[in-house]
C-alpha positions as CSV (number, residue, x, y, z in Angstrom):
1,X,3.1,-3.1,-39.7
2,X,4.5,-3.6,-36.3
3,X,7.0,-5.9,-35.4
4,X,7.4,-6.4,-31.0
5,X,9.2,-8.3,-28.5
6,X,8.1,-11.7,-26.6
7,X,10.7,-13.7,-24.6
8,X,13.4,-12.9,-26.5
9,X,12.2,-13.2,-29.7
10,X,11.2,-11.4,-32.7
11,X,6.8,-11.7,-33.1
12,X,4.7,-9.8,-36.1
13,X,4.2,-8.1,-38.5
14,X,1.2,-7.1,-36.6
15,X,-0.8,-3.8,-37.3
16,X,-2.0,-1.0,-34.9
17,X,-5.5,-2.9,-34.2
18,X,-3.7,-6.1,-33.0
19,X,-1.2,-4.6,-31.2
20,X,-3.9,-2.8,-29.5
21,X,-5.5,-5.8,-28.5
22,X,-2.6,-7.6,-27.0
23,X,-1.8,-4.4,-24.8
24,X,-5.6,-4.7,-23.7
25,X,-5.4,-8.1,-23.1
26,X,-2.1,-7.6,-20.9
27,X,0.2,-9.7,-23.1
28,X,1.8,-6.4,-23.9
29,X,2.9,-3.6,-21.6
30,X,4.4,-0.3,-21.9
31,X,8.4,-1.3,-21.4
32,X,7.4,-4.6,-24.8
33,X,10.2,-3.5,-27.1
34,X,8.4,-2.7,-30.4
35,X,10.1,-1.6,-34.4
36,X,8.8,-1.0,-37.7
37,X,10.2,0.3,-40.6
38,X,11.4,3.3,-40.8
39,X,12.5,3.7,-37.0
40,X,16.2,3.2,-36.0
41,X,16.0,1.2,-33.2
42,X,13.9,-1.3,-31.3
43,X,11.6,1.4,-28.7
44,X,10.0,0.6,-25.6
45,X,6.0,0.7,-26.4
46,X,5.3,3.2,-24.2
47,X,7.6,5.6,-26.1
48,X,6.1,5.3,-29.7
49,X,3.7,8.2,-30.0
50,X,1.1,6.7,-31.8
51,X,0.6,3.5,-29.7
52,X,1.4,5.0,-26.5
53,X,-2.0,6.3,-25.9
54,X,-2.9,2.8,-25.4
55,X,-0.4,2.4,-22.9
56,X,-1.7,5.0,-20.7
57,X,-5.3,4.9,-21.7
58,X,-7.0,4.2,-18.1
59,X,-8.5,0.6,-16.8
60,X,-11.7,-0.2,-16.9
61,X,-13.5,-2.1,-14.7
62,X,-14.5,-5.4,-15.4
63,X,-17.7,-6.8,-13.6
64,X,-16.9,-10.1,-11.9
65,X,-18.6,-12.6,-10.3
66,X,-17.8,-11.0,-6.8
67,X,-18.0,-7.7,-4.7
68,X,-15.0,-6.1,-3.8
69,X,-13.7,-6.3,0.1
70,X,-15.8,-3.9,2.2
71,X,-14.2,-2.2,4.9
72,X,-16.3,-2.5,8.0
73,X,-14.7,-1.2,10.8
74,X,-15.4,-3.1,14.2
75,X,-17.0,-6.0,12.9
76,X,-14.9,-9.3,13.8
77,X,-13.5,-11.1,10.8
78,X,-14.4,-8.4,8.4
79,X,-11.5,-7.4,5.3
80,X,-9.5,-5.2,6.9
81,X,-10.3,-5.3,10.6
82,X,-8.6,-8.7,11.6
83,X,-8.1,-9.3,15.1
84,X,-4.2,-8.1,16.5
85,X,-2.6,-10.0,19.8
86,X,-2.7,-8.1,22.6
87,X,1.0,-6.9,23.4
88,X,0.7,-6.8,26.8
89,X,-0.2,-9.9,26.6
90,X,2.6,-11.4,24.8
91,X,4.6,-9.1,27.2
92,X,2.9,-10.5,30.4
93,X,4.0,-14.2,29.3
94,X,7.6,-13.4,28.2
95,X,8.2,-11.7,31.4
96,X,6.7,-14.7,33.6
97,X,9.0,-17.5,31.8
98,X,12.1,-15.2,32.1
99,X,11.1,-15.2,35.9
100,X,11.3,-18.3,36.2
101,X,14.4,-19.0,34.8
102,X,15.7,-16.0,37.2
103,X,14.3,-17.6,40.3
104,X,15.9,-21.2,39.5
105,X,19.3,-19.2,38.7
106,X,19.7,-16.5,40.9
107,X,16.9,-16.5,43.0
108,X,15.6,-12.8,41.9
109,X,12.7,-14.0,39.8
110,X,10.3,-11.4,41.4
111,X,12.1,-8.4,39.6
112,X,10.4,-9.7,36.4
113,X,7.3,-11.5,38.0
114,X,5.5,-8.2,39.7
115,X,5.5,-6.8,36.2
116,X,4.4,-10.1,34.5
117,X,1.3,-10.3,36.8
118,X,0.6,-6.1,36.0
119,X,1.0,-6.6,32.3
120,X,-1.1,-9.9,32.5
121,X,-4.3,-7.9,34.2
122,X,-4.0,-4.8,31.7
123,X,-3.7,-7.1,29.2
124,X,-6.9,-9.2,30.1
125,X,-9.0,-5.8,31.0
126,X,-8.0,-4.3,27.0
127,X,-8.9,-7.4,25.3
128,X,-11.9,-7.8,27.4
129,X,-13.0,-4.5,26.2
130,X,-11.9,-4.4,22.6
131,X,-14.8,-6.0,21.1
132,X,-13.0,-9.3,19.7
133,X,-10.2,-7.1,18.0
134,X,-7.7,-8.5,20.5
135,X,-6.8,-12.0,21.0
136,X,-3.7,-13.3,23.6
137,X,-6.0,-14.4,26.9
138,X,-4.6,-17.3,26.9
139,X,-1.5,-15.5,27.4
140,X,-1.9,-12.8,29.2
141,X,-3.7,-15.9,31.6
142,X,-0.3,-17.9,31.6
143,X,1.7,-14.8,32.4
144,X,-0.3,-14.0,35.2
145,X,-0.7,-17.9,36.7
146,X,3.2,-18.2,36.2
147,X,3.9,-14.9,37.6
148,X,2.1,-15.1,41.0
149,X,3.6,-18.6,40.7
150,X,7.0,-16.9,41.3
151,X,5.9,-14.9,43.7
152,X,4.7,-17.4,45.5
153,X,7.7,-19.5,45.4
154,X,9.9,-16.5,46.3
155,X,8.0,-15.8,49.4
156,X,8.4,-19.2,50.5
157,X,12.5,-19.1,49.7
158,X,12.6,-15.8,51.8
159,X,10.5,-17.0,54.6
160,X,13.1,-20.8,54.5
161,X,16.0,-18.1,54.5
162,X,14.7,-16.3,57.3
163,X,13.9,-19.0,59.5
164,X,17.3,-20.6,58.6
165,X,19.1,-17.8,59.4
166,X,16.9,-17.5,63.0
167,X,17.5,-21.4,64.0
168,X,21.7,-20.5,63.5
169,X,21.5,-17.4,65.7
């Protein structure tokens, strides 16, 4: 008779068959702490010769009411093949609101808006042809709005500087 461990406290006398049965139903595992008579000490399951062959014995499959997940690669919304955000994308957006901020500050917001508008029409043309496995148009759309935005607005501060600097000649 077998006498185990559960939450601290002493369960059993149980015999082999039972304790079988609790290690297939999962209430017992290989590290339960398990002692009968004639062993010294209290001994992880998994270490007691004649029940660790249950321990190790190999799952088997139980049917359910489901299929498992199926891989299919390429098909939108499919286990395993979620859609990712396009990082140029992301990229093309930071880079356009970090213009700005440059332009209103120092008035060299075109040293990050160029790239924001470059990263903005990769980004557009790989999620175009990704199939639906990229998202971030929206994105890669605002970086490139707010980046020729910048541009824009520079072009029109250099022009005001230059004629500015003509009328005090």
């Amino acid at each position: 008779m077998w006498y185990f461990e559960s939450n601290g406290t002493q369960q059993g006398p149980e015999d082999s068959g039972q304790i079988q049965k609790r290690l297939s139903n999962g209430e017992l595992s290989g590290s339960t702490l398990v002692w009968r008579e004639g062993m010294g000490d209290w001994t992880p399951l998994s270490q007691v010769p004649e029940l660790n062959s249950h321990t190790v014995a190999p799952l088997q499959a139980v049917a359910g009411p489901y299929a498992p997940p199926q891989h299919i690669q390429g098909v939108p919304g499919a286990a395993g093949s979620m859609p990712t955000s396009n990082g140029m994308a992301i990229t093309s957006m930071i880079l356009a609101i970090c213009s700005v901020v440059l332009t209103f500050g120092c008035g060299i917001g075109f040293v990050l808006a160029l790239p924001a508008v470059i990263f903005g029409h990769i980004a557009r043309n790989q999620i175009k042809s990704s199939s639906n496995m990229q998202t971030g148009e929206g994105m890669a759309l605002a970086g490139l709005i707010i980046g020729y935005i910048v541009l824009v607005v520079m072009l029109v501060m250099l022009v005001a500087v230059g004629v500015a600097i003509g009328l005090d000649s």
